[in-house]
TORPA-322484 format. One record per residue (C-alpha): residue number from 0; residue in one letter; chain; x, y, z. Coordinates in pm, 1 decimal. Layout:
! residues N
nr NUM | rest A | kette A | x X | y Y | z Z
...
//
This chain:
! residues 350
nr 0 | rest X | kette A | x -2066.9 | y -2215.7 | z -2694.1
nr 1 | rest X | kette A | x -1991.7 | y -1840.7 | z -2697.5
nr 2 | rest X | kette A | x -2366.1 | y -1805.9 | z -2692.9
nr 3 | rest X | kette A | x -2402.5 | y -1914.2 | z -2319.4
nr 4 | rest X | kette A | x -2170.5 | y -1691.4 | z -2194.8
nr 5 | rest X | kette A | x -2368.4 | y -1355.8 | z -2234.0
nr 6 | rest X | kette A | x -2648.2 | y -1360.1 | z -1929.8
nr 7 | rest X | kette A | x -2410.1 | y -1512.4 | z -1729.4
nr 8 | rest X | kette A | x -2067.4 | y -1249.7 | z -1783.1
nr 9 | rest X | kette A | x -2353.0 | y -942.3 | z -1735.6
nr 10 | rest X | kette A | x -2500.6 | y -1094.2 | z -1394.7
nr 11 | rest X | kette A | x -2190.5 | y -1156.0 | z -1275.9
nr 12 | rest X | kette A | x -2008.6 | y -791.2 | z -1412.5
nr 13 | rest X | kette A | x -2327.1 | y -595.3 | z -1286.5
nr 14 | rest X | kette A | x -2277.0 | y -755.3 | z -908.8
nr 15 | rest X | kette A | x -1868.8 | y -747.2 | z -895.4
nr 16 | rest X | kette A | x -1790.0 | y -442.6 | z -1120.3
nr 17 | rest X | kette A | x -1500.5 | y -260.4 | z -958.9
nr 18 | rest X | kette A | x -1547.8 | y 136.9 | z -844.0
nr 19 | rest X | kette A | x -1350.3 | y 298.5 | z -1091.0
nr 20 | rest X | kette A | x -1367.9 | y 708.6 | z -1174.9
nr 21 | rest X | kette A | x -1414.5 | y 652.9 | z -1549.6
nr 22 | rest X | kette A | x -1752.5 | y 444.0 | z -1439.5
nr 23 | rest X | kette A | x -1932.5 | y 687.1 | z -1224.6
nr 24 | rest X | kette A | x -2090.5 | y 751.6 | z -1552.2
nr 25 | rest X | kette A | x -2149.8 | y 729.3 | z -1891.7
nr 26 | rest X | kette A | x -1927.6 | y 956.2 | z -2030.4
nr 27 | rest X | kette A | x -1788.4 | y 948.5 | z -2373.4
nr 28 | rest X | kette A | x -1415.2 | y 1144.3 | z -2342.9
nr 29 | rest X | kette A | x -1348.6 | y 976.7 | z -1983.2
nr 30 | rest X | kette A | x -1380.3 | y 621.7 | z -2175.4
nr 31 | rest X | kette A | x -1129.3 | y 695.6 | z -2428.5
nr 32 | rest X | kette A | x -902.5 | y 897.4 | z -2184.0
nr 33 | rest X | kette A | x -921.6 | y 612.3 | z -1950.6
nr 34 | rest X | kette A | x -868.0 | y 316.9 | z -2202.1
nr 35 | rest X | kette A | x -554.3 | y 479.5 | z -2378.4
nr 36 | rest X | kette A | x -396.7 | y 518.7 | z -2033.3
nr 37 | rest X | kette A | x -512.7 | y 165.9 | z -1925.9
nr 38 | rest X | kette A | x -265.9 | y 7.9 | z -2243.3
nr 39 | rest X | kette A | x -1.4 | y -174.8 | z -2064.2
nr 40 | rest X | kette A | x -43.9 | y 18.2 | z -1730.6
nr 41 | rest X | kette A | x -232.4 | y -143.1 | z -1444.9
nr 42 | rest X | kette A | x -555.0 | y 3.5 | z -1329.2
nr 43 | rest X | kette A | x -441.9 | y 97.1 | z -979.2
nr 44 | rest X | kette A | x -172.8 | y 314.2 | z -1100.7
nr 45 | rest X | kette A | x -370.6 | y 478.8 | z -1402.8
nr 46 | rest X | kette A | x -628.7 | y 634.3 | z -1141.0
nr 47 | rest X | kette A | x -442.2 | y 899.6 | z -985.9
nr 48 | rest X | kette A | x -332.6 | y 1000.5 | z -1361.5
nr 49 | rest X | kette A | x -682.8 | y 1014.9 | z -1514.3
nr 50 | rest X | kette A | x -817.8 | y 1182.2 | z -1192.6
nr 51 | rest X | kette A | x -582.7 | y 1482.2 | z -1215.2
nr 52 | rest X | kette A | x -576.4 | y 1505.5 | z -1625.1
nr 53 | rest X | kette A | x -939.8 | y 1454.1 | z -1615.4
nr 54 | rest X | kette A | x -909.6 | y 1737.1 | z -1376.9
nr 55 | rest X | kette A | x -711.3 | y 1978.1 | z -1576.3
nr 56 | rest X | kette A | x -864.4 | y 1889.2 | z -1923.7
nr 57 | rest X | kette A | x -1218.5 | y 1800.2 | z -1885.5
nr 58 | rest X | kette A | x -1340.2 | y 1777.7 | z -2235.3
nr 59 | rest X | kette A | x -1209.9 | y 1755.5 | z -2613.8
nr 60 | rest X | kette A | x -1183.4 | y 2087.8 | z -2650.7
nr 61 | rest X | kette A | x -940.0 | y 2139.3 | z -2329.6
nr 62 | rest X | kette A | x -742.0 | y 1907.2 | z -2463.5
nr 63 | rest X | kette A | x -685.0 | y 1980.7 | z -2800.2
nr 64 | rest X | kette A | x -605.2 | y 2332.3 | z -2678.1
nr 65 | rest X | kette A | x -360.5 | y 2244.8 | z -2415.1
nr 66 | rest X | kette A | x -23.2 | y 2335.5 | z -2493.5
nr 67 | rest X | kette A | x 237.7 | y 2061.6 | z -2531.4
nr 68 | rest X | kette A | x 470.2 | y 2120.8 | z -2228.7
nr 69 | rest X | kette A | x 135.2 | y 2052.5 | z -2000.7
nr 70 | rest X | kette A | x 31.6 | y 1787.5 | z -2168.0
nr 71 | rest X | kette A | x 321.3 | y 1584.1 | z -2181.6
nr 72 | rest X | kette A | x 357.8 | y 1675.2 | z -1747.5
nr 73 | rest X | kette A | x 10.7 | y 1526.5 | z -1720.1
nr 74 | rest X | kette A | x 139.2 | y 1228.8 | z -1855.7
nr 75 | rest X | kette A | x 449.2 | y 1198.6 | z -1732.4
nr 76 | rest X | kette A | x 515.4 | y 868.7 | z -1628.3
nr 77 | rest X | kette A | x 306.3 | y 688.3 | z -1820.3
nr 78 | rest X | kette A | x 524.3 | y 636.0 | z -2066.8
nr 79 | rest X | kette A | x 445.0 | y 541.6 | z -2438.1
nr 80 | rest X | kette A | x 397.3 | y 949.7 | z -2524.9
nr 81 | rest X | kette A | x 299.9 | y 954.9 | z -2893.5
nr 82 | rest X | kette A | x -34.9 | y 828.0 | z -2687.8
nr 83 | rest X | kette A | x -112.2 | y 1143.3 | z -2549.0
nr 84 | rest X | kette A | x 11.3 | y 1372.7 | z -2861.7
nr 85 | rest X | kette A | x -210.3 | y 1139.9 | z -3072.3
nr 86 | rest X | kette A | x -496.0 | y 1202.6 | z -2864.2
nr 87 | rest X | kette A | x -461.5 | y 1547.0 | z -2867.9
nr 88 | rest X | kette A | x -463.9 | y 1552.0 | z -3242.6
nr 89 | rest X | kette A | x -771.1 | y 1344.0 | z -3254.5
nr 90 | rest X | kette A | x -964.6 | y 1585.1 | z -2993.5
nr 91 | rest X | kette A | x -841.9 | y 1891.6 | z -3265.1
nr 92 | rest X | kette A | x -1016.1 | y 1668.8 | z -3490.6
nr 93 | rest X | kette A | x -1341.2 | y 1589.9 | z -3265.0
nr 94 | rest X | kette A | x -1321.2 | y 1988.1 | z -3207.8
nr 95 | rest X | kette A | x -1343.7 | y 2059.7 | z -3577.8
nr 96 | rest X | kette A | x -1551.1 | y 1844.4 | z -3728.0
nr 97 | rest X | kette A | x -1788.6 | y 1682.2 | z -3458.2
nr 98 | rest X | kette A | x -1846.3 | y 2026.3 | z -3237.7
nr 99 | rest X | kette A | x -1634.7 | y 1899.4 | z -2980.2
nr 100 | rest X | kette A | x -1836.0 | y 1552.1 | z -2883.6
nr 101 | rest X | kette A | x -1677.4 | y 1216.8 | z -2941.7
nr 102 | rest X | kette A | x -1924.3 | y 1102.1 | z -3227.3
nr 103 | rest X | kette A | x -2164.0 | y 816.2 | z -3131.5
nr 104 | rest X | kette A | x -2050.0 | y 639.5 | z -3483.5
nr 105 | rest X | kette A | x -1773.8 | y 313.4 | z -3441.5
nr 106 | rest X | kette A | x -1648.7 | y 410.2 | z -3803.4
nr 107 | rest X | kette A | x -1592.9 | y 754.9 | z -3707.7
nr 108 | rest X | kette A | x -1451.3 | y 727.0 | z -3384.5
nr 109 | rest X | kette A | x -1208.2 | y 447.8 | z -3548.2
nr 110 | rest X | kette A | x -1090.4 | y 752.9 | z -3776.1
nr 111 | rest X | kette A | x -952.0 | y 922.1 | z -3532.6
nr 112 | rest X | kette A | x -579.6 | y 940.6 | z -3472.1
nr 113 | rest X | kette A | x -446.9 | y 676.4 | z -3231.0
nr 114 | rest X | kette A | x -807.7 | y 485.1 | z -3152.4
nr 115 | rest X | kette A | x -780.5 | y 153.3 | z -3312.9
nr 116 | rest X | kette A | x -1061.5 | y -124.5 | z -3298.4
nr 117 | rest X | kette A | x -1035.1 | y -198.7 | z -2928.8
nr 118 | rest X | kette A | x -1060.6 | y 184.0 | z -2811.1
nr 119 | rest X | kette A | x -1369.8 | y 236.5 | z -3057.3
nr 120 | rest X | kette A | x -1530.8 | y -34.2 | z -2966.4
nr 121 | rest X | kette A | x -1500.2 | y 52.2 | z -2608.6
nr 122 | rest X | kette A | x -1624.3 | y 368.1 | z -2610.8
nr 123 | rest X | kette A | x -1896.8 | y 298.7 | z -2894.6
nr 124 | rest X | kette A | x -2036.1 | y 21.2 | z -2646.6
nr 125 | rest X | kette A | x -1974.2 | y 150.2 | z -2337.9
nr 126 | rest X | kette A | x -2043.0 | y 545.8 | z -2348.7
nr 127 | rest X | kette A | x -2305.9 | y 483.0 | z -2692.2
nr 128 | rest X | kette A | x -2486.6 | y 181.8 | z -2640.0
nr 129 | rest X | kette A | x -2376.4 | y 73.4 | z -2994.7
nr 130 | rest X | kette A | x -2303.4 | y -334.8 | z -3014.5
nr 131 | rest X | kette A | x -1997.9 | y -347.3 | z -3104.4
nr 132 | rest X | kette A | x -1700.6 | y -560.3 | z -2982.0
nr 133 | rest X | kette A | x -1410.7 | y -447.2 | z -2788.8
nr 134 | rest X | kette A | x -1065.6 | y -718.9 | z -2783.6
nr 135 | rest X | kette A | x -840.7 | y -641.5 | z -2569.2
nr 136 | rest X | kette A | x -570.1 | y -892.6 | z -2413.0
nr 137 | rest X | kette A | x -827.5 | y -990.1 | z -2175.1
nr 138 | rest X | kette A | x -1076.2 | y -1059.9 | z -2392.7
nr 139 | rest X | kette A | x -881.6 | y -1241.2 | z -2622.9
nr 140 | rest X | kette A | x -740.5 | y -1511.5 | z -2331.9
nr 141 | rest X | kette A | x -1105.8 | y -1507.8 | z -2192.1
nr 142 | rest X | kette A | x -1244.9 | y -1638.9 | z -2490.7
nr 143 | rest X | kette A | x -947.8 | y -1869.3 | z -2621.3
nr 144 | rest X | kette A | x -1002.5 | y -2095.8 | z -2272.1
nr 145 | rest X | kette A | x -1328.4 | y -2070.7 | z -2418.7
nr 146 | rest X | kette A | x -1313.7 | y -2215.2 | z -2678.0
nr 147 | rest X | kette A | x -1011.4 | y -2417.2 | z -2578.5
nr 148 | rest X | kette A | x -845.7 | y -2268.7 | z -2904.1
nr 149 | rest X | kette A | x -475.4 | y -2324.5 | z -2933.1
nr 150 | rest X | kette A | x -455.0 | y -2053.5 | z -3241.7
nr 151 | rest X | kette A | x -215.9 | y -1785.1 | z -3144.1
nr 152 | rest X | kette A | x -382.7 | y -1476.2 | z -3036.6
nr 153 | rest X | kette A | x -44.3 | y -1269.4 | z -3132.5
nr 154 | rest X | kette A | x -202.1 | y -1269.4 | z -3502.3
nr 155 | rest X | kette A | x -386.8 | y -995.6 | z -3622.9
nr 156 | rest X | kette A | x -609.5 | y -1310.7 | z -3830.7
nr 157 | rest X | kette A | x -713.8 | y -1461.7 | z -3499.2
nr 158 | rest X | kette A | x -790.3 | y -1096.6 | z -3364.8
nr 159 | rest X | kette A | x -1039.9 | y -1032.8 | z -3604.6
nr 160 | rest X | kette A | x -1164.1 | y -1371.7 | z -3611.6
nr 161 | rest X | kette A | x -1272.2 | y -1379.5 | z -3204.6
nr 162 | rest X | kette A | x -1452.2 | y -969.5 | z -3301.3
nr 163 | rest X | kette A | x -1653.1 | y -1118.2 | z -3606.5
nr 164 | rest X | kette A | x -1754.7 | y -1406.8 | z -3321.5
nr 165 | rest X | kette A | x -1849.6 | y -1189.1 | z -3074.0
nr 166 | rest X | kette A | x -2022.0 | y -921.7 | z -3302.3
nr 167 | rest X | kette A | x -2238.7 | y -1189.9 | z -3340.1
nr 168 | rest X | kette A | x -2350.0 | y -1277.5 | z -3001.1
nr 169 | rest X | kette A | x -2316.3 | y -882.9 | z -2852.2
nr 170 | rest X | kette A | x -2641.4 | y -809.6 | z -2660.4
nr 171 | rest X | kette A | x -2780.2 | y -521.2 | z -2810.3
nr 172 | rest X | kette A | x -2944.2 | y -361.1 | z -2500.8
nr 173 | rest X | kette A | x -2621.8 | y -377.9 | z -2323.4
nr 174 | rest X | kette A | x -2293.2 | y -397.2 | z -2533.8
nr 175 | rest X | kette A | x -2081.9 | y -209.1 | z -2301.6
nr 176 | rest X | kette A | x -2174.7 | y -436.6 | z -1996.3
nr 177 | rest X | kette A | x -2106.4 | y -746.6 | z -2203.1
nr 178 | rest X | kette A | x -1739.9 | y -614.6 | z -2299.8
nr 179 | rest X | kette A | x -1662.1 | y -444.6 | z -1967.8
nr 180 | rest X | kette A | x -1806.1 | y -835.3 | z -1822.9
nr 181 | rest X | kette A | x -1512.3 | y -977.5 | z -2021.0
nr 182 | rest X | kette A | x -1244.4 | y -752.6 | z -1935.0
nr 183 | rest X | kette A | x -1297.7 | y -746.0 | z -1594.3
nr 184 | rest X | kette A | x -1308.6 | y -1130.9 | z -1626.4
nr 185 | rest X | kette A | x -988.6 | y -1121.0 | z -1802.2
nr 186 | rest X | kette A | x -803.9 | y -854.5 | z -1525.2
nr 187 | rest X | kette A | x -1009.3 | y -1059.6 | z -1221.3
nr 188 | rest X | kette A | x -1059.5 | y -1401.7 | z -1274.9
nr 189 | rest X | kette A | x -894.5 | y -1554.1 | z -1556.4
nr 190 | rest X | kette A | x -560.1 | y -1427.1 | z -1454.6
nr 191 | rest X | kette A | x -281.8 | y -1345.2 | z -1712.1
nr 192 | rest X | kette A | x -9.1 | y -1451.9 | z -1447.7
nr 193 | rest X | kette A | x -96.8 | y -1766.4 | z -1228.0
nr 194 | rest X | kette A | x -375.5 | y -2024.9 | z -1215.0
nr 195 | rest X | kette A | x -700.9 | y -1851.0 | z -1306.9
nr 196 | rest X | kette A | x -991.3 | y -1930.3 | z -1033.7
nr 197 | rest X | kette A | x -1225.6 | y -2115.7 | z -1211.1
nr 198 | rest X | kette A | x -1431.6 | y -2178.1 | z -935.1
nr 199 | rest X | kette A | x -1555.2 | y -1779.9 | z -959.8
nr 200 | rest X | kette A | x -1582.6 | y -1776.1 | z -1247.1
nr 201 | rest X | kette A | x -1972.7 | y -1768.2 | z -1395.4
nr 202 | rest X | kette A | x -1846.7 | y -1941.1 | z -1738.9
nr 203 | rest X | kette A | x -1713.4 | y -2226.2 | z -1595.0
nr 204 | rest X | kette A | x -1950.8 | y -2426.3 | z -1698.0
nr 205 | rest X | kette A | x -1894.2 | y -2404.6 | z -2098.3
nr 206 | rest X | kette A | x -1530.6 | y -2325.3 | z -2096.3
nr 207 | rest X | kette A | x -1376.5 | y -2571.0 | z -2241.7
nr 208 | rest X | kette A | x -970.1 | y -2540.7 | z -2090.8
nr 209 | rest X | kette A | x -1152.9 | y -2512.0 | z -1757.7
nr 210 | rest X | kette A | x -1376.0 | y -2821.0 | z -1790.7
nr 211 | rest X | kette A | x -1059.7 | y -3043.3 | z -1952.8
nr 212 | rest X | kette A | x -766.2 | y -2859.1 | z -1719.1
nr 213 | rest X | kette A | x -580.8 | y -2688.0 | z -2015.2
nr 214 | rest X | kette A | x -604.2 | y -2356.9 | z -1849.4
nr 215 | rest X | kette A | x -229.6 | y -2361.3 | z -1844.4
nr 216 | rest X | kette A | x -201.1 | y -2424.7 | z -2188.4
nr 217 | rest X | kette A | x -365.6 | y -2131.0 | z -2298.8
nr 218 | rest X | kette A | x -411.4 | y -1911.5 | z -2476.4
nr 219 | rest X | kette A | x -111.4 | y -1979.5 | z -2709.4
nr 220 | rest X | kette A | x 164.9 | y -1676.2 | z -2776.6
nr 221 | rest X | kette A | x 422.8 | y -1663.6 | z -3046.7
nr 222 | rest X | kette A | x 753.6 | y -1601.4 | z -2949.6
nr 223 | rest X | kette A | x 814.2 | y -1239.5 | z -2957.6
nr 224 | rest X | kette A | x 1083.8 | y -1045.2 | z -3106.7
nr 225 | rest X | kette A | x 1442.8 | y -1029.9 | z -2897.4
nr 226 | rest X | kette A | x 1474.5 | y -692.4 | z -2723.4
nr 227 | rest X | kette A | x 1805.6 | y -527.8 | z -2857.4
nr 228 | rest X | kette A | x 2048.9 | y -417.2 | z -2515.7
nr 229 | rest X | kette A | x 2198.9 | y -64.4 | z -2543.6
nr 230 | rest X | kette A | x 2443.4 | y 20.9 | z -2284.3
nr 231 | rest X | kette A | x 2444.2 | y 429.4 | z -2205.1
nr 232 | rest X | kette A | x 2588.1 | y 636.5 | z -1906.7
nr 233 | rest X | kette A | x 2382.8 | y 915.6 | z -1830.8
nr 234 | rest X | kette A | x 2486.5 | y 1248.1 | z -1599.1
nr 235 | rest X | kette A | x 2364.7 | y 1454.2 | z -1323.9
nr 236 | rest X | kette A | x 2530.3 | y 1761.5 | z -1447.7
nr 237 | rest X | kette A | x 2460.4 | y 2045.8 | z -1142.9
nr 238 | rest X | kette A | x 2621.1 | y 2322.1 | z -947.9
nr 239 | rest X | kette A | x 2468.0 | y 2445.5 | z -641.4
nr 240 | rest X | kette A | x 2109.5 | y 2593.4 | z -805.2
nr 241 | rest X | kette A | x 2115.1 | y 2437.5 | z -1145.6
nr 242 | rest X | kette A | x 2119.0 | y 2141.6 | z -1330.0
nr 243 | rest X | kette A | x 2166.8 | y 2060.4 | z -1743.1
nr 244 | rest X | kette A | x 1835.3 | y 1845.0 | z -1950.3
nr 245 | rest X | kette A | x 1863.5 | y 1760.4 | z -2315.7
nr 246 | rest X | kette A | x 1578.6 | y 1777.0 | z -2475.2
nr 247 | rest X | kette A | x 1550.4 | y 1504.9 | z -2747.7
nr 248 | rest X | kette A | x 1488.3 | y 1454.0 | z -3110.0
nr 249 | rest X | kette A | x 1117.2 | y 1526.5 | z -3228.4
nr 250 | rest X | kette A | x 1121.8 | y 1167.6 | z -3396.4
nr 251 | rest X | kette A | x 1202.7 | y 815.7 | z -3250.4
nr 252 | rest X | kette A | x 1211.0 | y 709.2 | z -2924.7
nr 253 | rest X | kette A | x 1069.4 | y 947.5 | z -2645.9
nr 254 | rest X | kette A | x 1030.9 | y 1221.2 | z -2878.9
nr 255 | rest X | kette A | x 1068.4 | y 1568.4 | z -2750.1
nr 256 | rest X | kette A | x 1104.4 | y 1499.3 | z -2446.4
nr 257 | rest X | kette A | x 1335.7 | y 1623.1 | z -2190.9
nr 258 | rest X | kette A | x 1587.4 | y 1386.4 | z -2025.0
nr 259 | rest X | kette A | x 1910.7 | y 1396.4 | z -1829.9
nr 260 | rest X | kette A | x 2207.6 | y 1387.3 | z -2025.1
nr 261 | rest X | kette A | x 2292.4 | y 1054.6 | z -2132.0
nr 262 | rest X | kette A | x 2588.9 | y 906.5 | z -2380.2
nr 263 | rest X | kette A | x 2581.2 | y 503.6 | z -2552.3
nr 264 | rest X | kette A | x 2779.6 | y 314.8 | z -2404.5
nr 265 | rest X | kette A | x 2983.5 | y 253.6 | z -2056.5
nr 266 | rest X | kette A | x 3154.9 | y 526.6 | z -1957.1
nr 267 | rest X | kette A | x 3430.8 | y 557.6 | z -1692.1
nr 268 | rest X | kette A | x 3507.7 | y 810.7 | z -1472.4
nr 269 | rest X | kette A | x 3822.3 | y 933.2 | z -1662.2
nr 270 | rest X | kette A | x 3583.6 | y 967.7 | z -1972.8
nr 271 | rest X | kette A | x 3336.8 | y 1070.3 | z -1781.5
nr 272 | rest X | kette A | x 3483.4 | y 1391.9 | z -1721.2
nr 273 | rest X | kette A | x 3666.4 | y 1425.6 | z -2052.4
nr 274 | rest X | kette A | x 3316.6 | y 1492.5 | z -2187.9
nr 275 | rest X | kette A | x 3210.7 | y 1711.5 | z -1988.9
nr 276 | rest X | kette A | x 3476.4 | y 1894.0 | z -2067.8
nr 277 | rest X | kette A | x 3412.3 | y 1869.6 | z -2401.5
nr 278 | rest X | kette A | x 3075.7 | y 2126.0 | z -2342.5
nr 279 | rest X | kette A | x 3291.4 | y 2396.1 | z -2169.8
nr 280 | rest X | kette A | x 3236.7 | y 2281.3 | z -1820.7
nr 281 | rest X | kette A | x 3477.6 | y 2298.0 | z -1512.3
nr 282 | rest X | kette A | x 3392.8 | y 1977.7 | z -1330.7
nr 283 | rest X | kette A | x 3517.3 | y 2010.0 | z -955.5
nr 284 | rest X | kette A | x 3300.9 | y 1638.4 | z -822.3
nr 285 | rest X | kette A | x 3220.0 | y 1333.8 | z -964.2
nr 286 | rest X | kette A | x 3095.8 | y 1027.7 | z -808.0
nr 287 | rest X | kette A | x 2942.2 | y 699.2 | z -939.1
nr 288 | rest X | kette A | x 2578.8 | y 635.2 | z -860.9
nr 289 | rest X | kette A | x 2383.5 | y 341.3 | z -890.2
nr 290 | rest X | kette A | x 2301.3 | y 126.1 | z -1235.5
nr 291 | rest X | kette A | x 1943.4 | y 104.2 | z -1328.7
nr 292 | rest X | kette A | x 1789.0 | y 5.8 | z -1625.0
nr 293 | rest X | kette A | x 1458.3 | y 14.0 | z -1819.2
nr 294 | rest X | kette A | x 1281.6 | y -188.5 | z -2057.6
nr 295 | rest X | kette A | x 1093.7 | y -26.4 | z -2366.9
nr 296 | rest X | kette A | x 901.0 | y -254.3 | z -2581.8
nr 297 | rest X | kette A | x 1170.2 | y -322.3 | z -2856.5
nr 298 | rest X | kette A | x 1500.3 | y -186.5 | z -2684.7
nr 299 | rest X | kette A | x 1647.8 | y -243.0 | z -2314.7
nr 300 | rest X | kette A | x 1882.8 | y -10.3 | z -2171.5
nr 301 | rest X | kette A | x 2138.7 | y -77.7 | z -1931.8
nr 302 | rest X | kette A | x 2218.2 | y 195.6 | z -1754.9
nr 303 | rest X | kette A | x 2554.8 | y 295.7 | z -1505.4
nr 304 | rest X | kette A | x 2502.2 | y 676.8 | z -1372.6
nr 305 | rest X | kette A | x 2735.0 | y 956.6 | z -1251.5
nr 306 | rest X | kette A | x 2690.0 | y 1282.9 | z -1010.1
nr 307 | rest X | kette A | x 2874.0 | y 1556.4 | z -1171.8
nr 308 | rest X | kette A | x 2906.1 | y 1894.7 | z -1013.8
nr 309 | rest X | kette A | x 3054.9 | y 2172.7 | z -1186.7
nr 310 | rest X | kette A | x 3145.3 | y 2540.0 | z -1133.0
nr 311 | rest X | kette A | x 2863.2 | y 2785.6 | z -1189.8
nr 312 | rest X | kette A | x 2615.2 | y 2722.4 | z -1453.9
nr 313 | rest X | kette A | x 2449.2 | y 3037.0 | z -1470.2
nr 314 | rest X | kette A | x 2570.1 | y 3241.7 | z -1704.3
nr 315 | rest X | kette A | x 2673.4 | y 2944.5 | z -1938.0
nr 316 | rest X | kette A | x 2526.6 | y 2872.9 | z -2266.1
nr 317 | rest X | kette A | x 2521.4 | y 2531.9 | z -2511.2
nr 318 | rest X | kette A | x 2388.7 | y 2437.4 | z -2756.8
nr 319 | rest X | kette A | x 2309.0 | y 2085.9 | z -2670.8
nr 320 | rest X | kette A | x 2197.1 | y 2164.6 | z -2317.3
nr 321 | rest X | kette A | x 1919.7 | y 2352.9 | z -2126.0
nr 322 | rest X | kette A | x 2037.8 | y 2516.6 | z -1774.2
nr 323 | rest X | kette A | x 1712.7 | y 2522.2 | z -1542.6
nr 324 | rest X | kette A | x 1696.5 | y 2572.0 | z -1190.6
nr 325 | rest X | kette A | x 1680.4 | y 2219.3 | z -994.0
nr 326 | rest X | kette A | x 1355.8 | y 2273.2 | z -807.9
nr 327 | rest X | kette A | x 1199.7 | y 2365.8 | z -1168.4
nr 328 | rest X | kette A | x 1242.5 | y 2072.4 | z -1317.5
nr 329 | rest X | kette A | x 1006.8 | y 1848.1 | z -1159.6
nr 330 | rest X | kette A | x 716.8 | y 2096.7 | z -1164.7
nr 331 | rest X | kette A | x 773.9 | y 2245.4 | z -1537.1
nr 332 | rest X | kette A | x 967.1 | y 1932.1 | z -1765.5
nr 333 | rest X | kette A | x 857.9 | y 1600.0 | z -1825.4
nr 334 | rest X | kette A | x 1137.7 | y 1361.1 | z -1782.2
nr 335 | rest X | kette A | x 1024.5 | y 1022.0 | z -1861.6
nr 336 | rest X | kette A | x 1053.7 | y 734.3 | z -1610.1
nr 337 | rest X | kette A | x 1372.8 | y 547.3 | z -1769.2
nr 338 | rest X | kette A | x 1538.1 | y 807.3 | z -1619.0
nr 339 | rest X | kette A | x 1366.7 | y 786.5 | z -1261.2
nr 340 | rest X | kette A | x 1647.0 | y 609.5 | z -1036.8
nr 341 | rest X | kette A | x 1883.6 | y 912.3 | z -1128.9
nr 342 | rest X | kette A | x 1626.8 | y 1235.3 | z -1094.0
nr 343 | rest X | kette A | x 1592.5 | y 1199.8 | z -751.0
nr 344 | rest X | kette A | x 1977.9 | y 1305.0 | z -737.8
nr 345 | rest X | kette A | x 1855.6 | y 1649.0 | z -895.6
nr 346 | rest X | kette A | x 1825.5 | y 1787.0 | z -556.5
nr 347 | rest X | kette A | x 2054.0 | y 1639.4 | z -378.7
nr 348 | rest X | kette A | x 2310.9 | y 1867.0 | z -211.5
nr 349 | rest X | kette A | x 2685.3 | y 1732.2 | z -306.7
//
């Protein structure tokens, strides 16, 4: 069945292909910038981020020398950072031992820190010409309606069984049209969310949920691990010019990166100012903002904010704070976007 896919999904990619700057052309280190921004992010909002870090690291080698602080402000707001520092250690790599190319090898490139068998096989078959498969989420509904399989594409087994089928079938004088064909089926036409149009689509006529209206059905999903809830407060801590950031730990979630001071659990006003207190600080405001919350892939936190302004910051030092000026921190720290319904009080005036 898979078989009659191939001439169709190419015809059809190579007439309704979207315009996007990682196309324009066959270029090895836009590929795997592109697809390791494109995980879990939709396209429309990854373009302005590729365009600019494409902008300010153009190869390997400006990437693997770029110092953290940058890179993590490229990336900012992304999310998901240990992407970006693992690409940087794989370009150190490319720099060292391929002479700063992306080598045109799938076993190689899969040796890389952070580039699984998706990302290799995406930019082995797209950039390289090389016929390899590339399964992504897409791909993997795309070909279950298919098939009309009801085996749950959450398992690693089923994964590897769809590559081995389409390694078989992969057009060797264009792989990365064939792959790119059934993502951009996948993002266009047979829709993760909603009824998928069928009557665009140019494998209609061998897909098997289409053609017995189990579209609906699948593909099939085990149920996926409960998110655990964490309540925490967090604290716009400012006088008139500066405001307090915490950096955090260099392991576990968000990883050195900088954030607004934050506490578990939900804090009240009275407590509220007790701990600020606590880090030698002479409150004189305080006023309750807003809750907000934001949903990582194994934890959700609930958040309730608070404005805090204090008596001069300037000459005060802590240990668990940093004291920068407030129209720095948007151009020089990346703050990641749990935080965003509370930065924009950064430069508010109280």
């Amino acid at each position: 069945m898979l078989n009659k896919i191939v001439d169709p999904l190419v015809d059809w990619y190579r007439e309704n292909r979207r315009a996007l700057p990682w196309r324009e052309q066959k270029n090895a280190y836009y590929t795997w910038v592109s697809e390791i921004m494109l995980q879990q992010t939709r396209v429309e909002a990854v373009k302005p981020y590729f365009q600019r870090f494409i902008s300010e690291l153009p190869d390997p080698a400006a990437l693997a020398a770029c110092p953290e602080e940058k890179l993590l402000k490229l990336w900012e707001g992304l999310g998901y950072y240990n992407r970006v520092r693992n690409m940087q250690q794989a370009a150190r790599t490319v720099v060292e031992e391929y002479g700063g190319k992306l080598p045109a090898d799938y076993r190689k490139l899969l040796s890389l820190k952070g580039i699984g068998n998706y990302t290799a096989g995406a930019i082995a078959s797209i950039a390289y010409g090389i016929p390899v498969p590339a399964v992504d989420g897409n791909v993997l509904r795309v070909v279950s309606r298919i098939k009309e399989s009801r085996q749950d594409i959450m398992k690693q087994s089923v994964r590897r069984e769809i590559e081995e089928e389409l390694q078989k079938i992969m057009p060797a004088a264009c792989p990365g049209d064939f792959n790119q064909a059934l993502m951009e089926l996948g993002a266009l036409v047979c829709v993760p969310n909603g009824e998928p149009k069928c009557k665009e689509c140019p494998a209609a006529f061998c897909c098997g949920a289409c053609l017995h209206g189990t579209t609906g059905e699948i593909p099939v999903k085990g149920a996926k691990k409960e998110r655990k809830v964490e309540e925490r407060t967090v604290l716009v801590i400012q006088d008139g010019r500066m405001t307090a950031i915490h950096r955090r730990p260099a392991k576990g979630l968000l990883a050195g990166l900088y954030e607004l001071p934050n506490i578990e659990g939900k804090l009240t006003r009275e407590q509220v100012l007790d701990k600020v207190k606590e880090l030698e600080l002479e409150p004189l405001f305080i006023r309750e903002l807003e809750p907000a919350k934001h949903i990582f892939s194994h934890v959700e936190w609930r958040m309730k904010g608070y404005l805090v302004r204090v008596s001069s910051l300037e000459q005060k030092k802590n240990n668990r704070l940093i004291f920068t000026e407030k129209n720095q921190v948007e151009k020089q720290y990346a703050i990641p976007s749990a935080f965003r319904a509370y930065v924009k009080y950064i430069k508010e005036e109280t």
